[in-house]
C-alpha positions as a printed NumPy array, in Angstrom:
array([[  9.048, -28.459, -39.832],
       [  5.945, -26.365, -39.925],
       [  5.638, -23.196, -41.375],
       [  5.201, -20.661, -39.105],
       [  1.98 , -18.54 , -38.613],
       [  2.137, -14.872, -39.355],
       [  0.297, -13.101, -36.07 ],
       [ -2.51 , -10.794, -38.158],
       [ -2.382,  -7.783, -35.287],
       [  0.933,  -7.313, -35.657],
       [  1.473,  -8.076, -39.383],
       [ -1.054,  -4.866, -39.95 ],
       [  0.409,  -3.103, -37.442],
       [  4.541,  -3.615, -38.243],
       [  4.339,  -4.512, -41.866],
       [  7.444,  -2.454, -41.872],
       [  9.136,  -4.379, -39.203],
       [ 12.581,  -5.307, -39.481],
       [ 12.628,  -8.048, -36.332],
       [ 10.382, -11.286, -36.58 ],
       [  9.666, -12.951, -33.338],
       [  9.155, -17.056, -33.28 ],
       [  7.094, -18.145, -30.307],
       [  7.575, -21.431, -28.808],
       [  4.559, -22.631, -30.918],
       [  5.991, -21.267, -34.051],
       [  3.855, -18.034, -34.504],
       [  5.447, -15.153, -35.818],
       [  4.933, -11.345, -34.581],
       [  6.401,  -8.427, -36.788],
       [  8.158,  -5.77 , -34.761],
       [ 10.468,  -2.655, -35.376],
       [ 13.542,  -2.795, -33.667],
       [ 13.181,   0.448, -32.384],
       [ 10.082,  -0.07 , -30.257],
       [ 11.988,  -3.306, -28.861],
       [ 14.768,  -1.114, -27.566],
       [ 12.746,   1.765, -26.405],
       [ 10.7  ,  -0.772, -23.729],
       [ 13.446,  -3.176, -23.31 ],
       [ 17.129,  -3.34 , -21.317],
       [ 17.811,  -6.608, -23.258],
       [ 17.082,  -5.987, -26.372],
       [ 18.868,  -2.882, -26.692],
       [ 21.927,  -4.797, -25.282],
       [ 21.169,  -6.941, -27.932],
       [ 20.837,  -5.163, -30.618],
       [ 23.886,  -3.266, -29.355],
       [ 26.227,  -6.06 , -30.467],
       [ 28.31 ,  -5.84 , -33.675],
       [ 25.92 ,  -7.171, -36.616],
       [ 26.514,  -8.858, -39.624],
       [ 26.233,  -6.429, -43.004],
       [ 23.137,  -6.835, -44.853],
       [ 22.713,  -9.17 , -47.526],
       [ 22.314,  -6.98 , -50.693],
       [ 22.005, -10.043, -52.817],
       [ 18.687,  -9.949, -55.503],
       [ 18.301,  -6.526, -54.894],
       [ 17.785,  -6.583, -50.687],
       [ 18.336,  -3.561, -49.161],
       [ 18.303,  -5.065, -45.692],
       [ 17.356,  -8.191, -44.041],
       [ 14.697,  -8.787, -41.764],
       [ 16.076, -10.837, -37.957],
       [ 14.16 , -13.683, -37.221],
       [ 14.418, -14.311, -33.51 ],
       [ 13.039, -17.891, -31.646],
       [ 12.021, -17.023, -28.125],
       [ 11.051, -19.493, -25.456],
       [  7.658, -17.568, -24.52 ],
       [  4.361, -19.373, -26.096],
       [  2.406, -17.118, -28.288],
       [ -0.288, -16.19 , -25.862],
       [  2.673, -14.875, -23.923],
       [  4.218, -12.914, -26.563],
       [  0.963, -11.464, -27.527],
       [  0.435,  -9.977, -24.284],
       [  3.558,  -8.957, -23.741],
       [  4.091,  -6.861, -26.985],
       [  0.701,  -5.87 , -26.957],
       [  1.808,  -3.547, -24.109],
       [  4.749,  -2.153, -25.237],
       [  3.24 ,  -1.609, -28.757],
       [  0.221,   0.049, -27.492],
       [ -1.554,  -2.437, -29.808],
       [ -4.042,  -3.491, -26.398],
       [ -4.206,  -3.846, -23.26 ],
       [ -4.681,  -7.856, -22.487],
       [ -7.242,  -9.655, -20.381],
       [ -5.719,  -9.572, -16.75 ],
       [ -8.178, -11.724, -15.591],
       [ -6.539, -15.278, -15.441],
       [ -3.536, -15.297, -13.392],
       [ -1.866, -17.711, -14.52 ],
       [ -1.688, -15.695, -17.589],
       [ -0.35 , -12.801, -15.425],
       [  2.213, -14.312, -14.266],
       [  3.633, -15.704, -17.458],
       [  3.937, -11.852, -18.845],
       [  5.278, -10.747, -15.61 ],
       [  7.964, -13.219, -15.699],
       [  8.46 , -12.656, -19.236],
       [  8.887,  -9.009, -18.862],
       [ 11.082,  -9.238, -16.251],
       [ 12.809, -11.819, -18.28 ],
       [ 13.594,  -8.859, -20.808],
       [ 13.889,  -6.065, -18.742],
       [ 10.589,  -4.319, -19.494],
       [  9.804,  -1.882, -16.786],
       [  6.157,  -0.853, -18.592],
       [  4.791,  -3.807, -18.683],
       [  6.027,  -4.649, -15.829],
       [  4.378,  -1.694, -13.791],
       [  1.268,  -2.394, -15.631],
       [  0.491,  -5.554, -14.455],
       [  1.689,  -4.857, -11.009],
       [ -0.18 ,  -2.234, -10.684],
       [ -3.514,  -3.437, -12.433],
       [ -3.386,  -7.16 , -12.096],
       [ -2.19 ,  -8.329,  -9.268],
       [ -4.867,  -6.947,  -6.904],
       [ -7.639,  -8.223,  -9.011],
       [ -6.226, -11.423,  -7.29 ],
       [ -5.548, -10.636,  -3.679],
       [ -9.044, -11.643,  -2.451],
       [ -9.082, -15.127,  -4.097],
       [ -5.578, -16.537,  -4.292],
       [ -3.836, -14.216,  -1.416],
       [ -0.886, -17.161,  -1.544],
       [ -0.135, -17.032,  -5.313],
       [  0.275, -13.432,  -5.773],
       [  2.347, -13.675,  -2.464],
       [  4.574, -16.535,  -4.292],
       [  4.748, -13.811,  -7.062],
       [  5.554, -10.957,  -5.049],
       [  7.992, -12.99 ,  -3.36 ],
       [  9.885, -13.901,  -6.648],
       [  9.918, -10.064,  -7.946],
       [ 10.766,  -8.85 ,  -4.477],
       [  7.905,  -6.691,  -4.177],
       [  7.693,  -6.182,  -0.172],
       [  4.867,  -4.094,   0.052],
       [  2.362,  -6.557,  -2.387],
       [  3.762,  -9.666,  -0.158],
       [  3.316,  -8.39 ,   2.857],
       [ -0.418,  -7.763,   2.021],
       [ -0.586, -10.904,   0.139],
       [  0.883, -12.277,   3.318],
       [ -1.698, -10.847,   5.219],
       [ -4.465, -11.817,   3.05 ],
       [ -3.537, -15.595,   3.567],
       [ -4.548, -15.432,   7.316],
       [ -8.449, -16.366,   6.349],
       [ -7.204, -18.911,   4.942],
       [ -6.653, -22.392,   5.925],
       [ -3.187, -22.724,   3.743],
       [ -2.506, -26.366,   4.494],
       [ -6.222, -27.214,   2.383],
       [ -5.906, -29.481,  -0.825],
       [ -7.196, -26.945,  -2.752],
       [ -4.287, -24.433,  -1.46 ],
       [ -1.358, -27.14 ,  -2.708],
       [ -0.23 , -26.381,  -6.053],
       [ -0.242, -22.579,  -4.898],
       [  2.152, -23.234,  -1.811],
       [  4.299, -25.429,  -4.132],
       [  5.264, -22.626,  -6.249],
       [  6.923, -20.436,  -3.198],
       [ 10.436, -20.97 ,  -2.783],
       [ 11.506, -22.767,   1.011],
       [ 11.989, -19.417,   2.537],
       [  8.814, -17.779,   1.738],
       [  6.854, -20.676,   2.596],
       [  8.441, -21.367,   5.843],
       [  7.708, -17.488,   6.949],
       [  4.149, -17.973,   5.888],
       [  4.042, -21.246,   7.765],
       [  5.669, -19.261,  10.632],
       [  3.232, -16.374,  10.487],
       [  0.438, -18.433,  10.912],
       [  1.867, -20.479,  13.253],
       [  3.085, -17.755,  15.385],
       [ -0.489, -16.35 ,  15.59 ],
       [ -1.918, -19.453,  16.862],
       [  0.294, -20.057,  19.719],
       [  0.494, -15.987,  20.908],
       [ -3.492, -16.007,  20.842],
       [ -3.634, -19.153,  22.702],
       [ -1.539, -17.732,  25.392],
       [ -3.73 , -14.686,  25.307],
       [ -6.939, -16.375,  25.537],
       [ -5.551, -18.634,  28.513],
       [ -4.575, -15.552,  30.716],
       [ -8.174, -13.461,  29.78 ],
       [ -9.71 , -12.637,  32.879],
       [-13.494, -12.038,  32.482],
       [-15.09 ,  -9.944,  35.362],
       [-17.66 , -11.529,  37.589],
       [-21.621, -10.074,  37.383],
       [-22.709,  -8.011,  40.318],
       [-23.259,  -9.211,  42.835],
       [-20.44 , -11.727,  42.297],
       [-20.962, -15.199,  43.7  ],
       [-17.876, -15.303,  44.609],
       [-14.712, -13.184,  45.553],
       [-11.981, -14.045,  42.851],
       [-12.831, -13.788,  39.262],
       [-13.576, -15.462,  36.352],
       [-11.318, -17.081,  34.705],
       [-11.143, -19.182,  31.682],
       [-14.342, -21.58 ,  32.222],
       [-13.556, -22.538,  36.155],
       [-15.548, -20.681,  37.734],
       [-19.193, -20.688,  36.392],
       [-20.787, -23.281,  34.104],
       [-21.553, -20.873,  31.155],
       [-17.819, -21.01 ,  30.374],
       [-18.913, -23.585,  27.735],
       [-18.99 , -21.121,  25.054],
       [-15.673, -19.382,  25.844],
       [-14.168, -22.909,  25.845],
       [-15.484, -23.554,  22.401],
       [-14.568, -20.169,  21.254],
       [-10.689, -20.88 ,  22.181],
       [-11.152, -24.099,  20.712],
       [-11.928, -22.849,  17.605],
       [ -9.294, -20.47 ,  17.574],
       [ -6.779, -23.548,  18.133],
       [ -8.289, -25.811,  15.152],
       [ -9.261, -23.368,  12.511],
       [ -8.141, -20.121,  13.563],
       [ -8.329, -18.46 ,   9.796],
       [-12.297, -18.419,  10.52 ],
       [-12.032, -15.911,  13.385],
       [ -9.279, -13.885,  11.59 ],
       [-11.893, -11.021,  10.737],
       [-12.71 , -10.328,  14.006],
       [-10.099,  -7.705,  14.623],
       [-12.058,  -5.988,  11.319],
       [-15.256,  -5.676,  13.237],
       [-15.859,  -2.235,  16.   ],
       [-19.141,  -4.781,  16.823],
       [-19.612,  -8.407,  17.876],
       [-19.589,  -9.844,  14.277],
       [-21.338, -13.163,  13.16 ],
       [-17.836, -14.405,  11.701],
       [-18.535, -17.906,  13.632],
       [-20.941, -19.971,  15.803],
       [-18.465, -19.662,  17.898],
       [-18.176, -16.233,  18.808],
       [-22.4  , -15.96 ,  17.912],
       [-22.762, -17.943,  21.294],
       [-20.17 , -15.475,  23.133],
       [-22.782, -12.816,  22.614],
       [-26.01 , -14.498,  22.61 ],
       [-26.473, -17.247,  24.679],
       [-27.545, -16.675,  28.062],
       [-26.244, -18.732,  30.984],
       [-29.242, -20.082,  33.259],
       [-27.335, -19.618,  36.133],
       [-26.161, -15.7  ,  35.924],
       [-28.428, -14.728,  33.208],
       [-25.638, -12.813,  31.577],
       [-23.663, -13.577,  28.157],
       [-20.7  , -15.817,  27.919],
       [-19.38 , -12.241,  27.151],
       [-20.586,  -9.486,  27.071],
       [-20.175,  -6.88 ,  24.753],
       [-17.837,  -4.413,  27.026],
       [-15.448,  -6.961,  26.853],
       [-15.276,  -7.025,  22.687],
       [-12.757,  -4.344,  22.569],
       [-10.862,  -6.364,  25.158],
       [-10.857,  -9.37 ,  22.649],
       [-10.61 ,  -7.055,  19.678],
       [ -7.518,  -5.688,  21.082],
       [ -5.704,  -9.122,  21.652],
       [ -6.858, -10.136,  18.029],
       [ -4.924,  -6.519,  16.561],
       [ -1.449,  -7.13 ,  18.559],
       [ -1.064, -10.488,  16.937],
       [  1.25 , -10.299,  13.911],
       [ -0.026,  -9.572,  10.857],
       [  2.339, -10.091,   7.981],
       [  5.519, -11.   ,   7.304],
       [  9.424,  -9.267,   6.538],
       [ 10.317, -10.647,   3.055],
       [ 13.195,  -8.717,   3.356],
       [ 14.826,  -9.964,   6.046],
       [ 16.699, -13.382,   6.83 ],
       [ 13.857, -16.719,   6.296]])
């Protein structure tokens, strides 16, 4: 077999060490036994067990414990790095992250595992909502997956590009996203359906507007709740917004486009906080917590 590679940081740094950990590809890292069981449950439980007596043959005093560990160097760098106050690793590749997360959890680390919770994962909330929501799922952090959860509704989660993320939830986590987002969809569409937009003054006519079957500018409010139906993560900031934003075309032409026949907006901009308001009573996030 090959001979394993002495890691140089931690050579220098436990020269004295009196545990030797193998990493999947066959790098060693020196480490004292003592900082193993101050940041870790399962090592002290290991090292807890009865031992065998040291091997005082050719004049050893004490043997050093060479232990094989399934975590891949780059791992096992970043991992001990932390709890040896050697460095603080690049957080800026997540599936990195989530490799020394597991692995901490793995062996009961709390520091490292605050660490990156605390400083990693919301570097990644912006760009990959859905994977730190897989990983909040799997460490049972409520608070991150709700948020993650939350962050996932500008997105349109049944992409390509959103596929190997999804695949790494477990079935109940994925079917309350799918729920979520899917619940949202069908509550605004029944909102939209029932919102009654006044009639200009004079009004050409007694009852009022509603939906688009009354006056022929109701072309842009049909293409705004058509939107909503096909891609609703691309209005999903509009509940963000005390102003008409320019989140769409869509919801441009609400506020800009002039009917020739009433010379008034689609909708105008008194009735924003009326549309802002149905947009804010939708649900939001999810209950990891509870029953999938």
């Amino acid at each position: 077999s090959t001979t394993p590679t002495l890691h140089p940081a931690f050579a220098k740094s436990f020269a004295n060490g009196d545990i030797k950990l193998l990493s999947s590809d066959n790098v060693l890292f020196p480490m004292s036994s003592d900082t193993l069981s101050r940041a870790s449950g399962w090592f002290t439980a290991m090292f807890s067990l009865p031992q065998s007596p040291p091997d005082l043959a050719a004049g050893k005093a004490c043997q050093c414990i060479e232990l094989s560990v399934t975590e891949p160097s780059q791992v096992l760098c970043g991992l001990l790095s932390i709890i040896s106050g050697i460095a603080l690793p690049s957080l800026d590749d997540i599936d990195f992250v989530e490799s020394v997360l597991y692995a901490a959890d793995k062996y009961d680390m709390p520091m490292p595992t605050a660490v990156l919770r605390a400083s990693a994962l919301p570097i990644f909330l912006q760009k990959r909502p859905i994977r730190v929501y897989a990983i909040a799922c799997h460490m049972s952090w409520e608070a991150e997956a709700k948020e993650a959860a939350s962050r996932t509704l500008g997105l349109d989660i049944m992409a390509k590009e959103n596929a190997d993320d999804l695949g790494r939830l477990d079935t109940p986590y994925l079917l309350k996203l799918f729920a979520l987002h899917d619940k949202r969809r069908r509550q605004l569409a029944e909102a939209l359906d029932n919102f009654i937009i006044p009639a200009p003054i004079p009004a050409p006519a007694p009852a009022p507007w509603q939906g688009a079957r009354a006056c022929p500018c109701r072309g842009p409010w049909w293409a705004f709740k058509l939107a909503w139906s096909r891609e609703p993560w691309r209005l999903a900031r509009l509940r963000e917004h005390d102003a008409p934003p320019s989140v769409a075309p869509e919801v441009d032409r609400l506020f800009n486009q002039k009917c020739s026949k009433c010379e008034r907006a689609a909708l105008e901009e008194s009735a924003f906080k009326r549309i802002k308001q149905l947009f804010s009573q939708l649900p939001q996030t999810i209950e990891v917590s509870s029953e999938a």
